[in-house]
Structures are given as C-alpha cells and as structure tokens.
N, C-alpha and C positions, 0 to 999 in steps of 0.2 A: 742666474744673477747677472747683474746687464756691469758694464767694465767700471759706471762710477761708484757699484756698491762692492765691488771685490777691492777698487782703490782704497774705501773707506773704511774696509773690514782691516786690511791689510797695514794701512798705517794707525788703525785705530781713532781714527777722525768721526764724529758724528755729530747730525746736526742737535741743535739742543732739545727738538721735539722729538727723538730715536731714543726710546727705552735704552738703548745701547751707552747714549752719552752720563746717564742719572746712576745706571750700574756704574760704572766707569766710574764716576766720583765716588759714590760711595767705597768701590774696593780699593781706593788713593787712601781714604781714610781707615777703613778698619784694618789696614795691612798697616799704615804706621801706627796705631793701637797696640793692634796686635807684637808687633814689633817690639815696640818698648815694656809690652808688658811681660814677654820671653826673656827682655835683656835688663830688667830690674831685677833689684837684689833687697830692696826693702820693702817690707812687709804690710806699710800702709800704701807705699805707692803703688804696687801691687793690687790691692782691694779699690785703690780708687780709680786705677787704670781698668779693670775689670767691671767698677760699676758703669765707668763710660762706655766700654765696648761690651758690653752683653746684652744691652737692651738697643742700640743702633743696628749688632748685627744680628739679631732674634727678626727685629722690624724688617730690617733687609730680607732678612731670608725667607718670611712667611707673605712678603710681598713679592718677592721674585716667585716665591713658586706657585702664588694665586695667578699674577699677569705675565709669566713670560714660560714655566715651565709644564705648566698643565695645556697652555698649545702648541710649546714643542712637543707633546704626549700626543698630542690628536691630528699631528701632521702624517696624512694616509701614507702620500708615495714617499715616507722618510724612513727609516728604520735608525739612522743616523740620529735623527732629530729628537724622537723618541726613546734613544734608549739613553741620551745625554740629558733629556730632562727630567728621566728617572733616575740616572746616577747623581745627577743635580743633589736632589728629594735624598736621595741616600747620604750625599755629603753634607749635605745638611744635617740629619738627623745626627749625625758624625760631631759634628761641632757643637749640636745641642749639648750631646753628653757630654761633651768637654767642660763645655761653659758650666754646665749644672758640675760636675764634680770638681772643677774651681771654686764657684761660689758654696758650696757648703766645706769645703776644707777650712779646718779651724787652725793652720798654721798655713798662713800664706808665704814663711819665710823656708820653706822647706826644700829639699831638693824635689821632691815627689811634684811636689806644687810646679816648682816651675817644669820639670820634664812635662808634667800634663800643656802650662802654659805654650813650650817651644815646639811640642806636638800640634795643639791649634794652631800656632805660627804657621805650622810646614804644611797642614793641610790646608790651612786658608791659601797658600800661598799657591799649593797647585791647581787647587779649586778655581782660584783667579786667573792662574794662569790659561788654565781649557778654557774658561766660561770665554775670555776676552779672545780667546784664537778662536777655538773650534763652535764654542754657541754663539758667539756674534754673527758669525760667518753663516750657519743655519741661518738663524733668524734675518739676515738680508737675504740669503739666498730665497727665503720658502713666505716671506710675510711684507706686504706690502710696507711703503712710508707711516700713509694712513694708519695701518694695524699697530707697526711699532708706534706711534702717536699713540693711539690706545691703551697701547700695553703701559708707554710709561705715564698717560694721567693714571691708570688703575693702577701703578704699581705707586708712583707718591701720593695716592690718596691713602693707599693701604699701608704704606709703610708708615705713613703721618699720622694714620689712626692708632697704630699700633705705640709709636712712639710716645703719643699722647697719652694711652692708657698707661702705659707702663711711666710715663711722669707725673701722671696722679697720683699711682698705686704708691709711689715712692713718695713724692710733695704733693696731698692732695690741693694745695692753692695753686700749682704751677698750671699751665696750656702750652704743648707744643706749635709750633708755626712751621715746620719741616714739610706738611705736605701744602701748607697754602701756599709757600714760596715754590716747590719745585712744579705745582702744578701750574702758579701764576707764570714760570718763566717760561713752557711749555705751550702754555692758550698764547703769549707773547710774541712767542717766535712763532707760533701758525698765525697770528694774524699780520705778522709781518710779510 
C-alpha cells in the first residue's frame, strides 16, 4: 500500500468513486437508526424506526458481500483479507437474525425487544467499527482505485436493486432512486 492509501485509510478520507467512501455513509446512517432505535421506549416508534433500518441495512449487507466481501474471500497472498470477509458474511448473518426476531415480536414495548434492539446496536457498532479500520485498510492495501470503483458501482447497483424490491414488496407504486444517484455520483467523479 503506497503512503497516500495508508493516509486515506487512516483518517478515513475517500474519494467518492472508492467503495470505501458509499460504505462509510451508509454506516453514518444505519448507526444512528440503529441508535434511536436501542434508545426508544415507544412501541410505534420502535416499529417505525425498524421498518426504516431493516430494509437499508438487509440492501447494505447483501450488497457489501456480493461487491466487496467475496473478493476479499478470493484475495490469494491474504489470509487476513479472507478470513475478514468471512467474519463480514457471519456478522452479517448475526444481524439478520436480529432484525428477523425484532420484526416478528408482537410487543415492540418490551424489555426483551429492546435488549434484542441494544444487541444489534452493539454489534453493528463493532461491525462498523473493524469494517472502517481493518477492511478498508485490506481493501486499499490488496485492490486497485479502478477495482474499488468497481466494487462501489456493483455495490449501489445491488444495494439499489435490493432496496427497490423490498419498496415494492412494501408500496407496490413506490421506485427507489438510491442506486441511480450513488452510481450517478460515482460515473461523476470518474469522469472528473
């Protein structure tokens, strides 16, 4: 890794076409979700703070592990790389079950409810916290500009697609615009 991608890792600066920068907003966002949804106490704000963040970070997650963690899996000289993009896929899987036995609890005002809530909280928040030190750092280290470019138009298409489905499934008249915008700003800054 050459001294301006260790700088970049290090203060967490990235340009706007780096997969690195599009994760980065998204975990600003589902951490304060997440947040408020640990530290409610009412039982609709609750369901409505969950219907917001279960399908942003479902979309996050099954787009981070199509475009950034199945080539951290297949990085040869890394064992580092590799076994962070498996533990990725496993926290993942971690938060799924969370999110699913929040949304089928039929008392959102309960103590159980939020312990499961302030649980997600705490592993989103370590989850965030590795992904933005230790897997950014892989990923400049082991993966070209170009590649990261790649990774994040494949990662806000997929995350856009997903978001999109799941705002039909919910309002079939709605269309998302989430991955047209982070891809348009993406192709922007490369052709800048």
């Amino acid at each position: 890794m050459d001294v301006v991608e260790k700088v970049r890792s290090t203060l967490g600066t990235y340009t706007d076409t780096d997969v690195r920068a599009l994760l980065q907003a998204d975990h600003e966002t589902v951490q304060g979700l997440a947040k408020q949804l640990a530290e409610s106490k009412n039982g609709p704000q609750r369901r409505s703070l969950l219907a917001q963040l279960k399908p942003l970070l479902t979309a996050h997650a099954r787009a981070e592990e199509q475009a950034v963690y199945v080539p951290l899996t297949q990085v040869k000289d890394s064992p580092d790389s590799r076994l962070m993009g498996s533990e990725g896929a496993v926290e993942h899987f971690l938060v799924d079950m969370i999110l699913e036995k929040l949304d089928a609890a039929r008392d959102a005002t309960s103590d159980m409810w939020r312990a499961h809530a302030t649980v997600l909280q705490e592993l989103l928040e370590h989850h965030i916290k590795e992904e933005e030190s230790e897997m950014f750092e892989e990923l400049g280290e082991h993966f070209s500009a170009e590649e990261r470019e790649a990774m994040a138009v494949q990662f806000a298409t997929r995350r856009g697609e997903r978001l999109a489905a799941e705002t039909a499934r919910k309002r079939p008249a709605s269309r998302g615009n989430g991955a047209r915008r982070d891809v348009g700003r993406v192709r922007r800054a490369q052709a800048a």
